[in-house]
Rosetta silent file (secondary structure, phi, psi, omega in degrees, C-alpha in Angstrom):
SEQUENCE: XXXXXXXXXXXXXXXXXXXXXXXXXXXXXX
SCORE:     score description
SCORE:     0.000 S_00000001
   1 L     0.000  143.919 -174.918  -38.062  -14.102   65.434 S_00000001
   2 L   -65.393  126.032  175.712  -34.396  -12.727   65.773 S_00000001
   3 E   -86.723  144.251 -173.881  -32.207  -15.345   66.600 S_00000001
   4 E   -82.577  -30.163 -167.731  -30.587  -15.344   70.546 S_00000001
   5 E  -168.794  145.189  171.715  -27.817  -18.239   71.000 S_00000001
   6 E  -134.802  130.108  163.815  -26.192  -20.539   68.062 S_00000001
   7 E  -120.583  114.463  133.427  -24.894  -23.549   69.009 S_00000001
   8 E  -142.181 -157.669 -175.314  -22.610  -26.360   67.422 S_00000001
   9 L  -113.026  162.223 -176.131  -20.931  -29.414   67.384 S_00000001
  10 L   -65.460  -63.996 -146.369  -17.198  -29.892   65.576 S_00000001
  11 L   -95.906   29.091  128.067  -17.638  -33.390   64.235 S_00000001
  12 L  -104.632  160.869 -172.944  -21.327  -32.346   62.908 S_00000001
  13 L  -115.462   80.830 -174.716  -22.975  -31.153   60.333 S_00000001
  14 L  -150.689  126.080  170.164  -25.806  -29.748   62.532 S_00000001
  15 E  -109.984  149.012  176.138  -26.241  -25.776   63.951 S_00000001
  16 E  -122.243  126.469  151.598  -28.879  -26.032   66.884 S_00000001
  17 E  -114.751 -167.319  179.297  -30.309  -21.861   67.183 S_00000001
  18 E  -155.045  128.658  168.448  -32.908  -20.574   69.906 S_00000001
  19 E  -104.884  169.965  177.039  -35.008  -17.556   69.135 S_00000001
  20 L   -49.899  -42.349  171.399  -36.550  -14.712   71.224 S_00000001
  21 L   -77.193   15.291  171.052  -39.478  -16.645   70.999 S_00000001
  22 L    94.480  -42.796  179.377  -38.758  -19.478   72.586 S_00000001
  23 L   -76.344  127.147  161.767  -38.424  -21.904   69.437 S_00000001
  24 E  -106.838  170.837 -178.932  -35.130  -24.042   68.668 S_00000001
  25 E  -161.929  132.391  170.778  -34.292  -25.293   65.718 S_00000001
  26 E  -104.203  131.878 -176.780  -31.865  -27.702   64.294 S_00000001
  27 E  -116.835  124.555  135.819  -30.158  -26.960   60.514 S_00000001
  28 L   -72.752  126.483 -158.613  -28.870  -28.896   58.558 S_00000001
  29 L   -84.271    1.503 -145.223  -25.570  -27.616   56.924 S_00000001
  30 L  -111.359    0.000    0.000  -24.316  -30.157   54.477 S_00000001
């Protein structure tokens, strides 16, 4: 599913998205 909102934080190495479907997910970026 296409993702809707990206979220992060400065001092992490974490992206949180949210998809059309409802489902979030946390990535790790490092």
């Amino acid at each position: 599913s296409a993702v809707t909102w990206l979220g992060f934080f400065p001092n992490s190495e974490q992206i949180i998205t949210a998809s059309k479907d409802g489902s979030i997910r946390i990535w790790n970026i490092n």
